[in-house]
C-alpha positions in Angstrom: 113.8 -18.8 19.5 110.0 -18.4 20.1 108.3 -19.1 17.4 105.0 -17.3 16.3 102.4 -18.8 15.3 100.6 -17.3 11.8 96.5 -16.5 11.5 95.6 -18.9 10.1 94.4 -17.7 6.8 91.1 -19.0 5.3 91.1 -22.2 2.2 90.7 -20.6 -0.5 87.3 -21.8 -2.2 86.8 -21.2 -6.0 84.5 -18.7 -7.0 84.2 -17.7 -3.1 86.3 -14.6 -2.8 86.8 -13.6 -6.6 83.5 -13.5 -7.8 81.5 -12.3 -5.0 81.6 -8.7 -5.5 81.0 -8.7 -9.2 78.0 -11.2 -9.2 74.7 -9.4 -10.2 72.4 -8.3 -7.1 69.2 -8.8 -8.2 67.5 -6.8 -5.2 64.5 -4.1 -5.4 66.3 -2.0 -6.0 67.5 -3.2 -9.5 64.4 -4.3 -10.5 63.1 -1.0 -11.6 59.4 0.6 -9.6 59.1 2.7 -12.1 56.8 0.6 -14.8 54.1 0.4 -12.3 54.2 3.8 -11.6 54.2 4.7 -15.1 51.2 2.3 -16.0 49.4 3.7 -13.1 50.1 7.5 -13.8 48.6 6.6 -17.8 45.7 4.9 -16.3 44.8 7.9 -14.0 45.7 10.6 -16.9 43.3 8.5 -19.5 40.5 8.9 -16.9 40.6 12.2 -16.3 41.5 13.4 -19.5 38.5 11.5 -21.3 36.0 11.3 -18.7 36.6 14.4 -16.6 36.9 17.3 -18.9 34.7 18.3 -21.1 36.5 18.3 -24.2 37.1 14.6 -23.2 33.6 13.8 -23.2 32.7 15.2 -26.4 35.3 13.9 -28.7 34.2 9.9 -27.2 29.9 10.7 -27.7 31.0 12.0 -30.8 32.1 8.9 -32.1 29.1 7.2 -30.7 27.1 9.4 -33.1 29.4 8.7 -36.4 27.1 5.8 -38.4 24.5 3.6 -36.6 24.0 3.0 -33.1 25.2 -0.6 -32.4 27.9 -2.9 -34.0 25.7 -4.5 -36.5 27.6 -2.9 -38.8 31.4 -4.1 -37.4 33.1 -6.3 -39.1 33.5 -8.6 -36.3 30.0 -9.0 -35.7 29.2 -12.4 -36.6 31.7 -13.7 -34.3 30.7 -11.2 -31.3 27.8 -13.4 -29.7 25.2 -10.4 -30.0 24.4 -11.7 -33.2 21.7 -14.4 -32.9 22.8 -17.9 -33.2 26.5 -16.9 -32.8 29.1 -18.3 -31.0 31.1 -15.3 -29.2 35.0 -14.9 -29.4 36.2 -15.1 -26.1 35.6 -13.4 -23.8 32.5 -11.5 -25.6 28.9 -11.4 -24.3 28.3 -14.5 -22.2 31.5 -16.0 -22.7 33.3 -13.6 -20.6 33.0 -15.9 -16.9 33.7 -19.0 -18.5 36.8 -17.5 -20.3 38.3 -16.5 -16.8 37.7 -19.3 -15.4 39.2 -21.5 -17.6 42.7 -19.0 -18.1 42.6 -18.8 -13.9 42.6 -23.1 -14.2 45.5 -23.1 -16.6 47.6 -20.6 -14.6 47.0 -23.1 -11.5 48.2 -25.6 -13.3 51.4 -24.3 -14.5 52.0 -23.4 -11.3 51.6 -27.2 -10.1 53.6 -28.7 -13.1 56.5 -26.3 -12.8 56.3 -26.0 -9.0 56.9 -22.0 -9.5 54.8 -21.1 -6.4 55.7 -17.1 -6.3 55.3 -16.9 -9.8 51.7 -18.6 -9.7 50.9 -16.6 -6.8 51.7 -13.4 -8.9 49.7 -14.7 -11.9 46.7 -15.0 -10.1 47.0 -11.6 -8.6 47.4 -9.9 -11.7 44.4 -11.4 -13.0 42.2 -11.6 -9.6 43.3 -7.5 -8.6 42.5 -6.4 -12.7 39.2 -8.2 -12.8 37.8 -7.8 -9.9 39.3 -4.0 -9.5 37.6 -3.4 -12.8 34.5 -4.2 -11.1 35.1 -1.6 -8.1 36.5 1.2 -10.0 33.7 0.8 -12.0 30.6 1.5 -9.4 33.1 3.7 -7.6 34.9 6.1 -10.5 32.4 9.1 -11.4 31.7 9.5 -14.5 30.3 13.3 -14.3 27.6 14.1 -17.2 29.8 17.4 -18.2 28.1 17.9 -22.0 24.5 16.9 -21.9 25.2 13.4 -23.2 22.1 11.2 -24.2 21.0 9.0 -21.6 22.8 6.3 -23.8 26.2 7.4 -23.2 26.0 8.0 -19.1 26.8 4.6 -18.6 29.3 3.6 -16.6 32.0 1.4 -18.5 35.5 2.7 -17.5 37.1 0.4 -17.5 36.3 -2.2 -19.7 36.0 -5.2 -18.0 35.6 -7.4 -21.6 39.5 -5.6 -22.5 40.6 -6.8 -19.1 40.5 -10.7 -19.0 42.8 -11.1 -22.3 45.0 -8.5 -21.1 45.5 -9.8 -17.4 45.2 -13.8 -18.6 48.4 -12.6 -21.3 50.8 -11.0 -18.8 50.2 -13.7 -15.9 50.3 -16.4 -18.4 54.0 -15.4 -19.3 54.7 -15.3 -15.6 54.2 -19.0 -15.3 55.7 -20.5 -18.5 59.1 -20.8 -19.0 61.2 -18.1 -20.6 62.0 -19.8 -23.8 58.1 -19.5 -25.3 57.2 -16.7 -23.5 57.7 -14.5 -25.6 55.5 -16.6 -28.4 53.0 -16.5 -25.1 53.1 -13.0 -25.2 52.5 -13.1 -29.0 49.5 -15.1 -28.6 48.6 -13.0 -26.4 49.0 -9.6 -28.1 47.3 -11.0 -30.8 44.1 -12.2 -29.1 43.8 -8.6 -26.6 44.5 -6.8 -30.3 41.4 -9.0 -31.4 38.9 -8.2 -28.5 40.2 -4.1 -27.7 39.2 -3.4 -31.0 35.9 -5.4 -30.9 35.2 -3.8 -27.6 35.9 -0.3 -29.0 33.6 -0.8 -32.9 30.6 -2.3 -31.5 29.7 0.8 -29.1 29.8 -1.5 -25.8 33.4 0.4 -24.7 34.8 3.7 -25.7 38.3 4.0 -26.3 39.4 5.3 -22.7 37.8 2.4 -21.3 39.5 -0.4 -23.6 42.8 1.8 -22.8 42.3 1.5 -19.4 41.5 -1.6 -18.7 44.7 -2.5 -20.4 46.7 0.0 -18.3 45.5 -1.5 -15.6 46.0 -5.0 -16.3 49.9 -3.6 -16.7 50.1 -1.7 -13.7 49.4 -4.6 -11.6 51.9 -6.9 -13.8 54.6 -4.7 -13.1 53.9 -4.3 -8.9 53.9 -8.0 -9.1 57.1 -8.3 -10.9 58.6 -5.8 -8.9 57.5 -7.6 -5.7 58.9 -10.9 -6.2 62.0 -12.6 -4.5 64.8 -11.7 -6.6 65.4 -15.3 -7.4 61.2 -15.7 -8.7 61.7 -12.3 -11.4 61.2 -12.9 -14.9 64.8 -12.9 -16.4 65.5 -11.7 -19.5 63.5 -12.5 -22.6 65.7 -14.0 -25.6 63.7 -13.8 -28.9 64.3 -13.4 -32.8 65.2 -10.0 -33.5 62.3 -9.8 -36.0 59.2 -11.3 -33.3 58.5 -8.0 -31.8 58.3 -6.8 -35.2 56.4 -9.7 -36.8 53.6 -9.5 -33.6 53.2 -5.8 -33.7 52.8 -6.0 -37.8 50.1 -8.9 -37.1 48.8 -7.5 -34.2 48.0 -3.5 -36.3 46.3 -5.8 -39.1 43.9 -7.7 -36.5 43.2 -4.7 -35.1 42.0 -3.2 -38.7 40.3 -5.9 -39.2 38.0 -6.3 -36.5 37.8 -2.6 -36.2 36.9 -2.2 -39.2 32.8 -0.9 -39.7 31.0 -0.3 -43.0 29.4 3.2 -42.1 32.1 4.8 -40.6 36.0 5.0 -41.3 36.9 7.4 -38.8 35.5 5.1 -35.8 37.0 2.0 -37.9 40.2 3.4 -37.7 39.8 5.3 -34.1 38.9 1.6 -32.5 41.7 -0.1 -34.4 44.4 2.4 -32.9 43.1 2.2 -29.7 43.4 -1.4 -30.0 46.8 -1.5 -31.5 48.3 1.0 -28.5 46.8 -2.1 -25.9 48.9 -4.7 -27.4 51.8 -2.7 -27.7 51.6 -1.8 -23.7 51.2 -5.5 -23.0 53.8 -6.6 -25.4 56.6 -4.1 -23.7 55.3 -4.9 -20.2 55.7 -8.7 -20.9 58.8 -9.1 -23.4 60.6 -5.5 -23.2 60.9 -4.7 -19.9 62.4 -7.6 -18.6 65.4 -7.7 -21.3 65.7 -3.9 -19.5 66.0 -5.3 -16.2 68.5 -8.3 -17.1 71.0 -5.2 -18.5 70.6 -3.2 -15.5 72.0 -6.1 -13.3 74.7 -7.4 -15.3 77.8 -7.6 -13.2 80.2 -4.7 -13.5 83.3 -4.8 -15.7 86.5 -3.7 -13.8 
């Protein structure tokens, strides 16, 4: 009798053959585009809308004529550097360099203490491409005199490069911590951008477009980032409290008031403090929400 010999058949390894096709592929594919493409398509439809129509234009100078010229009036005032003697909130007035450069130092050394090299390399595009395209888009983005503004109002501030450095500094910092305090990161955060939007937006130096957009574009370029790093480098999902993201939006809404808030004029109090509230809303969803999203899209598949 001949005897045949059998294939042999591969050793079965644990974990090798069974769990392969169900484990979660965390490729480009999964991690969703559309964010950035979202934050992008706000950004562009804020300028236009608010700087390029006429309609736009009016509603902003008209809030530049509700009570007196110049924040003296805000609430925030005291605390906003212009005021003499003061000590600015960071990053108002002159603080603004030294504010960036310290958050820039802290990201670098995260990076070094928790040896996340792509994720450090993100953080510090986020900030580097918001900050410094705040600076281009400014000198290069038209802002066409459509109304007969006052000479006052022609300047170019869009967008606003004060709203920018708490709102890029926020979404890098939760790049580089680890994902059991970022989300109080991102509180901090939300908090502090809620703070400084509103400021920006009562004291005459921003409009509300141009604290809106610098926020937009802080998240735009937070979720290109995200969305170009290695699978393994992604932020996973968030775990939190059930009641933070209610807690930090409820805290966030009453700094905003607050530091909104002016004695001659209600209706710009209350425009600047909206304004400011929507900002930390955006950064709160780009930095906590969305990657909860992207953990559920790439759970593995139940047969």
């Amino acid at each position: 009798m001949t005897q045949h010999d059998s294939p042999a058949l591969p050793a079965h390894r644990p974990g090798a053959s069974g769990q392969a096709p169900d484990a979660p592929s965390l490729s480009r594919t999964t991690r969703p585009w559309m964010p950035a493409l979202l934050y992008t398509l706000g950004f562009l439809t804020v300028y236009l809308l608010a700087i390029c129509t006429p309609w736009g234009q009016r509603a902003e100078n008209a809030l530049f004529g509700l009570g007196k010229q110049g924040g003296e009036e805000a609430w925030i005032y005291p605390l906003s550097g212009a005021a003499y003697g003061s000590t600015p909130l960071p990053p108002l007035e002159l603080s603004a360099k030294p504010t960036l450069m310290v958050g820039l130092a802290v990201i670098v050394v995260l990076t070094l203490l928790r040896r996340c090299w792509w994720q450090g390399c993100a953080a510090l595009g986020v900030v580097i491409l918001t900050t410094g395209g705040k600076e281009v888009l400014k000198s290069t983005l038209p802002r066409p005199d459509l109304v007969g503004a006052p000479e006052n109002l022609l300047d170019q501030g869009f967008p606003s490069g004060h709203t920018a450095i708490p709102a890029a500094l926020t979404l890098a910092a939760v790049l580089v911590v680890s994902p059991r305090i970022r989300p109080y990161i991102a509180t901090a955060g939300v908090l502090w951008l809620a703070c400084i939007a509103a400021a920006s937006a009562t004291m005459g130096g921003h409009r509300p477009s141009e604290v809106l957009g610098a926020t937009l574009l802080a998240c735009a370029w937070y979720g290109l980032a995200t969305w170009l790093l290695p699978p393994a480098a992604a932020p996973g999902a968030t775990r939190s409290t059930r009641a933070l993201p209610v807690i930090t939006l409820t805290v966030a809404l009453v700094i905003a008031l607050v530091s909104g808030a002016r004695n001659d004029t209600l209706t710009r109090s209350l425009v600047s403090a909206a304004t400011a509230f929507i900002c930390a809303a955006l950064v709160w969803y780009a930095a906590v929400g969305r990657p909860a999203h992207t953990a559920r899209r790439t759970r593995p598949a139940l047969r």
